[in-house]
C-alpha positions as CSV (number, residue, x, y, z in Angstrom):
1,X,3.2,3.8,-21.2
2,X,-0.5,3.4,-22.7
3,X,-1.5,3.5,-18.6
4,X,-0.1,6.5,-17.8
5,X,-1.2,8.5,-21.2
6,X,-5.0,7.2,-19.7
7,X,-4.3,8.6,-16.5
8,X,-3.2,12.0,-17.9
9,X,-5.9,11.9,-20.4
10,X,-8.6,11.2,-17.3
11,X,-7.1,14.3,-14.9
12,X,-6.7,16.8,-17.8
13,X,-9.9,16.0,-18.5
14,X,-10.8,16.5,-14.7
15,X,-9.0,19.8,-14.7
16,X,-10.9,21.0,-17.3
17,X,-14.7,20.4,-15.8
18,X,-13.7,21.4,-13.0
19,X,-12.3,25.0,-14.0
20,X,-15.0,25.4,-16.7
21,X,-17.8,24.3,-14.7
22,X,-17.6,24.3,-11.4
23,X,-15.4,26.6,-10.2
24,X,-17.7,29.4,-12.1
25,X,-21.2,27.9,-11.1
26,X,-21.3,27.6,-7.4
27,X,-22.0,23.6,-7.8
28,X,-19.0,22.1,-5.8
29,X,-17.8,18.5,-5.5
30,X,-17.2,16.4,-2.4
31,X,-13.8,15.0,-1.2
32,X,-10.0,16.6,-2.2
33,X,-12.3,18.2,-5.4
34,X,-14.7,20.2,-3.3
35,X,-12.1,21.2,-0.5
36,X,-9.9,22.5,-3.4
37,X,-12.9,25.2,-4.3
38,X,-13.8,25.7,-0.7
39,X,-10.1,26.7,-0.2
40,X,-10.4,28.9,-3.3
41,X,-12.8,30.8,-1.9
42,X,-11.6,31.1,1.6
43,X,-8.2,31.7,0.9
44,X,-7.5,32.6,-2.5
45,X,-5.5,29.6,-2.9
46,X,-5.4,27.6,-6.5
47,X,-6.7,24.7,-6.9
48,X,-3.8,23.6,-8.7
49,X,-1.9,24.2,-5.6
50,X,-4.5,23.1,-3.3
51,X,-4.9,19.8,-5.0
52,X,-1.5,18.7,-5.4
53,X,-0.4,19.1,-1.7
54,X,-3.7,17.5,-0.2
55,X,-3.8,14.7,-2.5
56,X,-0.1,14.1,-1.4
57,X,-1.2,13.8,2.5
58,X,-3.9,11.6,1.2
59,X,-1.5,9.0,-0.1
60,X,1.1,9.6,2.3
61,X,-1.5,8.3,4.8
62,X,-2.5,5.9,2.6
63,X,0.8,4.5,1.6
64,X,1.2,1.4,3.8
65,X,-2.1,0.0,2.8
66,X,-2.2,0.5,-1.0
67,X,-0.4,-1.1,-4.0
68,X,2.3,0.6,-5.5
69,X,1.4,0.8,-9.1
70,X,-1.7,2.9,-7.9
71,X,0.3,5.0,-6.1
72,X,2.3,5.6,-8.5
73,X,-0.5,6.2,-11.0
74,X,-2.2,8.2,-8.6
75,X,0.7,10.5,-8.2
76,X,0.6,10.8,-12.5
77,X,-2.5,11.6,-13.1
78,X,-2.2,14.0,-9.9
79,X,0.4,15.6,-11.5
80,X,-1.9,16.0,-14.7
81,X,-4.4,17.5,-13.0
82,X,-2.7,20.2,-11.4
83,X,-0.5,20.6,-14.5
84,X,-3.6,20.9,-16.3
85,X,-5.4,23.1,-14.1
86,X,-2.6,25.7,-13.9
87,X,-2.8,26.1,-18.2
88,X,-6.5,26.6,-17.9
89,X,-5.8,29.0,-15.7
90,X,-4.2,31.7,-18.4
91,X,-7.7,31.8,-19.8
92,X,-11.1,33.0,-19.5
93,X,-13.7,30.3,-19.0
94,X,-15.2,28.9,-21.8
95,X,-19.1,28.6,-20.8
96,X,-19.3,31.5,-18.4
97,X,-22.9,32.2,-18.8
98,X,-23.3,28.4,-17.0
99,X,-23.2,30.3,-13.7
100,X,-26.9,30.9,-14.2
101,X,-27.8,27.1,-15.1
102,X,-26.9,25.2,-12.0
103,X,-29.2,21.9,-13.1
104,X,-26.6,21.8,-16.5
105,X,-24.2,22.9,-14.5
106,X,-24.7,19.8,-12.0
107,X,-25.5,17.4,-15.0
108,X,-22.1,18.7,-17.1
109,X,-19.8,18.7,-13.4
110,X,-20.9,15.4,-12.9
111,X,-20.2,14.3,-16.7
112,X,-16.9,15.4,-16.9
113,X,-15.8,14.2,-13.2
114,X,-17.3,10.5,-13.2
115,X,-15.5,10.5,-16.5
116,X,-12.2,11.4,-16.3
117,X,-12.3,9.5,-12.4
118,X,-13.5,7.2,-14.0
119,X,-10.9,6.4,-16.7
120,X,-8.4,6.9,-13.7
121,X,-9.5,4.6,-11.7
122,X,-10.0,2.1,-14.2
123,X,-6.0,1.8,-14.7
124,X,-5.4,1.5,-11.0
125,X,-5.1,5.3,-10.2
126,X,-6.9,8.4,-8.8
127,X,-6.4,12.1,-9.9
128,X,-7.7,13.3,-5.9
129,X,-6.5,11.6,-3.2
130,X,-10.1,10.8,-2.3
131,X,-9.8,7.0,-2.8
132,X,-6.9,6.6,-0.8
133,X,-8.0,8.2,2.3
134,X,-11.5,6.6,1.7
135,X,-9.4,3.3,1.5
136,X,-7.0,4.0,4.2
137,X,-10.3,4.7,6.6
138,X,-11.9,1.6,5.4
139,X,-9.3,-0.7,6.4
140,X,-8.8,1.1,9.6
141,X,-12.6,1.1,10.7
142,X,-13.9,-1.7,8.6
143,X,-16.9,0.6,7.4
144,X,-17.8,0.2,3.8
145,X,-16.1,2.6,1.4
146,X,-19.1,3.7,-0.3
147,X,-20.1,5.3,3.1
148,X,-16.9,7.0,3.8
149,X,-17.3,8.4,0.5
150,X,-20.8,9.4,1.6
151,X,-19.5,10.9,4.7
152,X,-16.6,12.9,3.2
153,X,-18.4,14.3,0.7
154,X,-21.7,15.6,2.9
155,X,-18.8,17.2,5.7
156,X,-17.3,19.1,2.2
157,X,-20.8,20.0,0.9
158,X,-21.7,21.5,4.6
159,X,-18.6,23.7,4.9
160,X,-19.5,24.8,1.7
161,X,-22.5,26.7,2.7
162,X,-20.1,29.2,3.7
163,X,-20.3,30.6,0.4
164,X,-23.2,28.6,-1.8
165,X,-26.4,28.7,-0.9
166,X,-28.5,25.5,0.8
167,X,-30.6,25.7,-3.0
168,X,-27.4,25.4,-5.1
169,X,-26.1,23.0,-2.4
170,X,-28.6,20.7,-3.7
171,X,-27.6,21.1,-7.4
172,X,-23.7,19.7,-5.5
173,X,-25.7,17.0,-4.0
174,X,-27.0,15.7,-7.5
175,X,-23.8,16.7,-8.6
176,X,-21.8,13.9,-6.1
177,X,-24.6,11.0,-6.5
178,X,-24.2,11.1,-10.4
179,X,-20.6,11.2,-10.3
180,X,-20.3,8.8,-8.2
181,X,-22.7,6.5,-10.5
182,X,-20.6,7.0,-13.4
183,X,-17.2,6.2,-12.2
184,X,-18.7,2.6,-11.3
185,X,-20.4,2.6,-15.2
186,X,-16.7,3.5,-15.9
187,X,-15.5,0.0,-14.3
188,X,-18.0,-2.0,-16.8
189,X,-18.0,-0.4,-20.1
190,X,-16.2,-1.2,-22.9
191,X,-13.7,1.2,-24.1
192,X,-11.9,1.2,-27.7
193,X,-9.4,-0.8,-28.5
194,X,-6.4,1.4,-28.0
195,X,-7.4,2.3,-24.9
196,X,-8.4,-1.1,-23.5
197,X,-4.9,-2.6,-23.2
198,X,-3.9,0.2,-20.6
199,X,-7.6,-0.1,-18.6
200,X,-6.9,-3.9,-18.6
201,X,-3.6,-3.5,-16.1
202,X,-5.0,-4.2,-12.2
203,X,-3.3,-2.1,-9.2
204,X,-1.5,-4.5,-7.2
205,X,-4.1,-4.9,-4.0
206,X,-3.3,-5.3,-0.4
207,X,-4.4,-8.2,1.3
């Protein structure tokens, strides 16, 4: 129970930075997180939508090659996000005038995404289906996941310049790198006590 409380506490968490931050400030994420926004803009469509049916593909593919208690805590704190997403939603935004700070704005994104990843992923779970496809590709190509990550996450950034500029495009790149940073900080630091019993559980690994 303490596991899946942490992996809805990570993706509301999620949901939040990304509605408040960077949906409103042109800095975009990588992966599932920046394809959400880039379908935003194209199409109109919600993130909270958006996110929930792409991260499902994500671990459908994936499902053969990953454990099933990160599945299944994927699929929670998936949930959680777009659950999340959809109440911040019925209100304004609560730093608006961050639009016109994209170097906070890429220090904040980046705070509240290798966060609440973080905390995810610590319990064995994912709130985007990023890690599962990165996984998935991994064991297919033998590459190292760090560079599919990479790779994902530069295709996403370059679609994006469909509707943010190359100079905020580099505010998305700093954006990514410290994100990424902080979910592996996330992996090593100690957390309090209540919420060390449910970071302690391991997803079951594939071998």
């Amino acid at each position: 129970m303490s596991s899946c409380l942490l992996a809805l506490l990570g993706s509301s968490i999620l949901a939040f930075g990304i509605y408040n931050i960077h949906s409103i400030s042109d800095v975009t994420e990588g992966g599932v997180l920046g394809l959400t926004l880039l379908l935003e803009y194209w199409f109109d469509i919600s993130p909270a939508v958006s996110g929930f049916f792409l991260n499902a593909v994500c671990y459908a593919l994936g499902w053969r090659l990953l454990g099933k208690k990160f599945v299944i805590y994927s699929l929670i704190s998936t949930i959680g996000f777009s659950a999340s997403y959809g109440i911040f939603e019925q209100f304004d935004p609560l730093f608006p005038q961050i639009a016109d700070m994209p170097l906070l704005a890429a220090v904040v994104g980046a705070l509240f995404v290798g966060i609440s990843a973080g905390l995810c992923v610590r319990i064995g779970g994912a709130p985007t289906g990023d890690d599962a496809l990165a996984m998935s590709v991994s064991k297919v190509t033998h590459f190292d996941i760090q560079w599919i990550y990479l790779f994902s996450d530069l295709v996403v950034l370059g679609l994006s310049l469909s509707y943010i500029p190359l100079h905020r495009i580099a505010y998305s790149l700093l954006t990514v790198i410290l994100s990424g940073q902080l979910i592996g900080i996330m992996q090593k630091v100690r957390l309090p006590r209540f919420l060390s019993h449910a970071s302690a559980q391991k997803p079951e690994t594939v071998s």
